[in-house]
N, C-alpha and C positions, 0 to 999 in steps of 0.2 A: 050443497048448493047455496044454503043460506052464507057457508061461510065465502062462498064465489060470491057471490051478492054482497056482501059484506066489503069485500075488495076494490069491487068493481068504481067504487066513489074514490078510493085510493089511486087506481088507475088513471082517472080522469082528471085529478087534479095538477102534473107537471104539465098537462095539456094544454089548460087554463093559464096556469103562472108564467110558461113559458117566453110568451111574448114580450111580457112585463121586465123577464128577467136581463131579456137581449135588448131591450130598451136603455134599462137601467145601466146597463155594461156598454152600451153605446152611449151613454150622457158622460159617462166613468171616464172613456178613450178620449173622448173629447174636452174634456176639463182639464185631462190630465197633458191631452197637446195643448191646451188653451193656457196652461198654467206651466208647461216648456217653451211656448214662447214667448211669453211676459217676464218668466227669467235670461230669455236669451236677451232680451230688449232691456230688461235693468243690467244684465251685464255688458251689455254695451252703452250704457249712460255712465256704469261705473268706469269704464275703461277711458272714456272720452274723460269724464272727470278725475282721472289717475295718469295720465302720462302728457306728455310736453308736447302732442303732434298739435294740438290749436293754439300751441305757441306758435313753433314754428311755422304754422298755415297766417296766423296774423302777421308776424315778421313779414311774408312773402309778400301780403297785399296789402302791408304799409306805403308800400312804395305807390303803387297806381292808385291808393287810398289819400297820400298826400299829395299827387296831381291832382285829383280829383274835387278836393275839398279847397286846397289852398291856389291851385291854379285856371283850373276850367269854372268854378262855381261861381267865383267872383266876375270872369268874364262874360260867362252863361246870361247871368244877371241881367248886366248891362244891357248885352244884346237885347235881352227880349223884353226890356222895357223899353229900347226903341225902337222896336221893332211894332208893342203896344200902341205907340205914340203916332207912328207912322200908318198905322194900318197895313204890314207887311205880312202875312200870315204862312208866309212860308219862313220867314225869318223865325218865327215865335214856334211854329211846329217844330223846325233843326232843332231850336235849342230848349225845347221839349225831350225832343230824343238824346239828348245830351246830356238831359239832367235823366232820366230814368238812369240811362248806364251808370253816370257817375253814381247815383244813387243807390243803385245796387250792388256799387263796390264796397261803397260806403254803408251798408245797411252789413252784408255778408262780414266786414273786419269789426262790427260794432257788435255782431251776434257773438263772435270768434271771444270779444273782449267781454261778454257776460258771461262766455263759458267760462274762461279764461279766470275771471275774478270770482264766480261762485265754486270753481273748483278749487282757489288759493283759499276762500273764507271756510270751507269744509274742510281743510288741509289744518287752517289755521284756527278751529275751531274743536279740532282731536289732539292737538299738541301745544293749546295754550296754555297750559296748567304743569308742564315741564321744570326744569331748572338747568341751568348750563347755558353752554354757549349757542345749541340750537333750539334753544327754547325761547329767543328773543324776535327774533321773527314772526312766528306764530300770535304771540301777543301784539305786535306791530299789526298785523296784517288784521288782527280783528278789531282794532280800531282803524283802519285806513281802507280797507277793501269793501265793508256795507255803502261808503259812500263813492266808492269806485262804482260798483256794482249799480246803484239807482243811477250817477252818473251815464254810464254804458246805457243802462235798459231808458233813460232818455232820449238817448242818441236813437235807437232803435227804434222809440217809438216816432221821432222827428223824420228819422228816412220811412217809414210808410207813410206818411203824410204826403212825404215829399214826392216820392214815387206814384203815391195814388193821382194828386194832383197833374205832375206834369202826362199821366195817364192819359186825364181829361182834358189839357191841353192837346194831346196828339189825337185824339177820337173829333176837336174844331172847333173846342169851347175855349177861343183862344184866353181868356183872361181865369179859365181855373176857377174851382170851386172857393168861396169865400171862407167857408167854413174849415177847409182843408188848409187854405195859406196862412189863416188865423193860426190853428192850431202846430203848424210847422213850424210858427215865429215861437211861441208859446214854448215848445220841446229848445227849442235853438236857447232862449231863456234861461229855461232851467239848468238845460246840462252846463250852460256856460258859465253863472254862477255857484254851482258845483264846482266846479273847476277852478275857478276866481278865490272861491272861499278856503281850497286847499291848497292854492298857491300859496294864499297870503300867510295861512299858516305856518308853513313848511321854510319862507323867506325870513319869519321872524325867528322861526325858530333857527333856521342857518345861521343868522345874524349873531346870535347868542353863540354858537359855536363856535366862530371864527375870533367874536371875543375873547371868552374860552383861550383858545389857541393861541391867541397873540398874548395873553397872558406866560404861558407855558413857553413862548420861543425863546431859544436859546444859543447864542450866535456860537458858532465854532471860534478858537483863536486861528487869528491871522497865522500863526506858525504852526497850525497841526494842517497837515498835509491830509486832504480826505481820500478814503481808502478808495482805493482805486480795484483793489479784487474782490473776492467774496467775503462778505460777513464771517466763515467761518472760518477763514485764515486769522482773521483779526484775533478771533475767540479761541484756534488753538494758538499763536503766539503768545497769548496773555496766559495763559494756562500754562505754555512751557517756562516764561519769565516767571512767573509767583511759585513752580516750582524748585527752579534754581534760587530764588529767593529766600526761600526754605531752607534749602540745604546750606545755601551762603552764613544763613543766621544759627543753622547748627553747626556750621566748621569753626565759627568764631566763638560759640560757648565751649567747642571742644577740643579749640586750639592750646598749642603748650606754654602757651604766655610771651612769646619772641614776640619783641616790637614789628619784626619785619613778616612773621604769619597774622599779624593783627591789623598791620596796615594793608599787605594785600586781600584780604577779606574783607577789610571795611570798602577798598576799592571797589570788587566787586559787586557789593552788595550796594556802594550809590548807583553803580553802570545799571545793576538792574532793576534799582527804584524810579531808576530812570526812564528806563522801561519801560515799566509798568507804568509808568504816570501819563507818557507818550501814546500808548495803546489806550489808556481809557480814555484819553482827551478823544480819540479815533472815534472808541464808540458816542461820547459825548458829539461828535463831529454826524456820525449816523442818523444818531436821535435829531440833531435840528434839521436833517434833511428832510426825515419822516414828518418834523413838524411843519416845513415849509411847506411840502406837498399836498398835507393835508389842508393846510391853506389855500392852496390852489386848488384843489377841489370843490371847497366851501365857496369861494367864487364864481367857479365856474355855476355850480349850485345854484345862487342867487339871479347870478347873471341869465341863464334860463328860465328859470322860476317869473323873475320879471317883466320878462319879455313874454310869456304865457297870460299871467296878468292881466299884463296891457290887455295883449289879441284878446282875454276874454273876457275883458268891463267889455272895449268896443262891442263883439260878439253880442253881449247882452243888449246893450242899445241896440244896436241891429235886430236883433230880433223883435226889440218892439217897434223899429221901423217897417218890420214884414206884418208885423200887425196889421199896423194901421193903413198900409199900402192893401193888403187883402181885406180891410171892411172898406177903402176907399175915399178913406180920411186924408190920405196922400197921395202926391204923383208926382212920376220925375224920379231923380236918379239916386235921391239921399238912403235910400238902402241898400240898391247893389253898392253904392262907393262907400259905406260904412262897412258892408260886408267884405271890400276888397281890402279896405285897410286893415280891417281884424284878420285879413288873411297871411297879410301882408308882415303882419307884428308876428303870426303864427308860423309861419315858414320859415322865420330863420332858426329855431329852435330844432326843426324836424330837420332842418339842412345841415345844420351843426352837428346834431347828433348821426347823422346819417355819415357823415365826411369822417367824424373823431371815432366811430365803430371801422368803419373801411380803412383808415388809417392805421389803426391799431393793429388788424387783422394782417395788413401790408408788413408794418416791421414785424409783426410774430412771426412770418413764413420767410423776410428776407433775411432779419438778424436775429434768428433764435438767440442768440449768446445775449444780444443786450440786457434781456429781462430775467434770465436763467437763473433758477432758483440761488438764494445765496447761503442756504446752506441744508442740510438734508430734510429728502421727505419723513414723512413717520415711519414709511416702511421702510428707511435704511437707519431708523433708530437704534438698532439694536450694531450697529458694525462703527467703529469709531477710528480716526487718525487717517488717514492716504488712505484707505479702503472706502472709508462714507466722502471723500471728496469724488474720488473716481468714478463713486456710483453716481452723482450726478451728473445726467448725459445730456445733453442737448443733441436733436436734430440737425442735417445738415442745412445749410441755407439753401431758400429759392433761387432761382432763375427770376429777372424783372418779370416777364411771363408770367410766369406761377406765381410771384408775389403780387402783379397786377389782378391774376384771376380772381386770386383771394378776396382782393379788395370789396370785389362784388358778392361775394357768398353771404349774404346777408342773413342767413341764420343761421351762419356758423358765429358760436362763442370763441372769444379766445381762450385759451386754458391757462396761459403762463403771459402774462404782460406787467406793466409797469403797477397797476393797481396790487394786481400779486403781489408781486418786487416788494414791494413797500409793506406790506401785509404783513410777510413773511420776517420780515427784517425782523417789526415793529416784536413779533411774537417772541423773536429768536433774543431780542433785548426784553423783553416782560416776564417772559415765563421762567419757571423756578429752575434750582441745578438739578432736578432728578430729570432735568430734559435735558439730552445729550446738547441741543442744539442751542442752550441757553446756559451749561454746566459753570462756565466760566467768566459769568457775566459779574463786575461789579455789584455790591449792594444798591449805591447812588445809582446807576446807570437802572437797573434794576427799579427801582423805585421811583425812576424818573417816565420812566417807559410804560409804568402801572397806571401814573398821572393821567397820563396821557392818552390813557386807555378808555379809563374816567369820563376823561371830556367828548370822546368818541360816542359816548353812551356804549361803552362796550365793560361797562363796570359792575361790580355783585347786586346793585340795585336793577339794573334791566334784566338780569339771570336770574335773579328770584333767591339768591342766594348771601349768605351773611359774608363779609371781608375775609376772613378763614375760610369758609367754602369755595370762596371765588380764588384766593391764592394757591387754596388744595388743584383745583379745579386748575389754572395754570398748568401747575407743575407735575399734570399729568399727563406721560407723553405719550398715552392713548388718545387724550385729547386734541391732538397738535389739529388734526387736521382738521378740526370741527371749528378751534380757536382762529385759525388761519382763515379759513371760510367766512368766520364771522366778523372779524376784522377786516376785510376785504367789501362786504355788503359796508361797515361803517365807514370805507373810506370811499365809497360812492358818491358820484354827483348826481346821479340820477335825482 
């Protein structure tokens, strides 16, 4: 019995524990969903900051983002400081409710553009320390994206201002919190000298590269006929003449001495120095194209850049006009109409750019063949002569229809267009002979092309890399299509 008694406190103690235990194991289950959905939620912040869809969602609401900004806000304006003026209050309510919408177009493509830029700086912040051709970006982007980024998150903070305010104008306080209008001039300020201050940089530095450039240009002669087919017909013709070249200079060391075998081989051998002299001048003919183009881009460059500028000194002044109009130090029109002209300077840039992308997308879909690569991808590196031409296929052409539809798909990229074109060329004349698509390039042609590369900022200094690295690095035709990509971002006007 004693040892029943004995037991009996053994018995009694899951009794006790028990409740504690199922406590404990219900805090467990719930931690452990509490810490599955905190991973479900970082992996969806990761996924938002790894893939291109708030590109594409900004793309879309660029369009009703620059009605909005450059068209309705400047008018909005007007309106409802005469509307102040007049004691109209239904006038000043409308374009209350005018400005919320605008506002929150404008708030939603400015959130789009913090994601947008702190997912490029974390991008650009895992792959700065690289070397090669896609390791130049990365370094760019982490000196030009922190000031994208506070740029944006100004923007962002100027549209809740903006939204709150025209709030309290629609609720009948027609003239707006002061405190709110202050602080909306102040965001408008900032972001705009942000944007002022990397204009200006980005103009001086264009400036320097167009110098650069017109240093390097290089006029074609009047009598070389410029190629009119692909680059790489050029390159195998030259390749087949400095073979026969060869053989011309071996049949004349190993002719039998006859005046009449020694004169037809020297014949020969002028016809096809001749050539060969013809075909380089071709590529020499190439290369100043590339140069001119690139010229035209560096213009177009500036030419945007300045007109940004402008719109955003005005912009600035303007926002300290909304200052002093919301403490009430001012009245009358000098801020909407300061705001219209900063609008004004600003629209032709977004209308430019919006016409020269729709354009482009037009001929891709109407004349594939225009921009058709001119001479093989990387993946037909390995297949050479009439086999690597043939693999180069182009699309058939659109219908006006379908090339008209195109125009408007505004988050479609083009994949093959003129910047390509030129990219490609530029690569197929720089890179070394273990690249099919460069094998039979001149040294001069070659070295002129390296130059040029240089002034691109596309040279072993921006790669991280010594002038033998950066050559190795060339003429490796794994690389092509990294080289080609990176070429292409430097011949950007953006």
């Amino acid at each position: 019995m004693a040892a029943q008694g004995e037991d009996q406190p053994d018995r009694s103690e899951p009794e006790t524990v028990q409740p504690e235990t199922k406590q404990h194991r219900r805090g467990l289950r719930r931690l452990a969903r509490a810490g599955g959905k905190l991973k479900k939620v970082a992996g969806k912040i990761g996924q938002l900051f790894s893939t291109s869809k708030t590109d594409k969602a900004k793309k879309v609401l660029d369009q009703p983002d620059t009605v909005a900004n450059r068209f309705n806000a400047p008018t909005e304006g007007g309106v409802r400081t005469h509307g102040q003026s007049t004691g109209d209050t239904s006038q000043v309510q409308a374009t209350a409710i005018v400005t919320q919408v605008d506002t929150a177009i404008n708030a939603v493509t400015d959130v789009l553009g913090v994601v947008n830029d702190a997912r490029a700086l974390n991008a650009a912040r895992k792959g700065r320390k690289g070397v090669g051709p896609e390791s130049h970006k990365p370094r760019k982007d982490m000196r030009g994206k922190p000031l994208g980024l506070a740029q944006n998150v100004g923007m962002v903070g100027g549209d809740a201002t903006g939204m709150a305010n025209a709030a309290v104008r629609n609720a009948g306080q027609l003239g707006g919190v002061a405190a709110l209008g202050e602080a909306t001039g102040a965001f408008s300020m900032f972001y705009s000298t942000v944007i002022a201050a990397r204009d200006s940089t980005v103009i001086w530095k264009t400036y320097n590269k167009n110098r650069a450039l017109k240093g390097l240009a290089e006029g074609p002669s009047g009598e070389t006929p410029v190629n009119e087919g692909r680059l790489q017909d050029v390159h195998d013709r030259l390749g087949e003449v400095q073979q026969q070249t060869a053989r011309a200079a071996s049949r004349e060391q190993e002719g039998d001495g006859s005046d009449v075998v020694a004169a037809e081989v020297g014949t020969a051998a002028t016809q096809l120095g001749a050539g060969v002299l013809e075909l380089n001048q071709q590529l020499h003919a190439e290369l100043a194209q590339i140069i001119q183009y690139a010229r035209h881009k560096q213009h177009t460059k500036m030419g945007k850049r300045i007109a940004s500028l402008g719109g955003n000194t005005v912009r600035t002044a303007g926002g300290g006009l909304a200052i002093a109009a919301a403490a009430g130090a001012i009245a009358g029109p000098a801020a909407p109409a300061v705001a219209g002209t900063a609008a004004a300077l600003l629209v032709s840039g977004a209308l430019y750019k919006g016409a020269r992308a729709g354009s482009n997308r037009y001929v891709a879909a109407r004349h594939p063949d225009r921009w058709a690569r001119p001479t093989p991808a990387q993946a037909e590196a390995a297949t050479d002569g009439p086999e690597a031409a043939a693999s180069v296929s182009t699309p058939e052409p659109a219908t006006r229809g379908d090339a008209l539809k195109e125009f408007f798909k505004v988050t479609k990229s083009v994949q093959q267009g003129e910047r390509h074109y030129m990219a490609q060329k530029l690569y197929a004349l720089a890179a070394g002979p273990d690249v099919p698509a460069s094998s039979n390039t001149p040294d001069d042609v070659r070295e002129s092309a390296r130059a040029l590369l240089g002034v691109l900022k596309a040279g072993p200094t921006q790669h991280k890399q010594s002038p033998e690295e950066w050559a190795a690095s060339l003429n490796d035709p794994a690389q092509q299509t990294a080289w080609e990509k990176e070429i292409t971002n430097q011949l950007s006007s953006a």
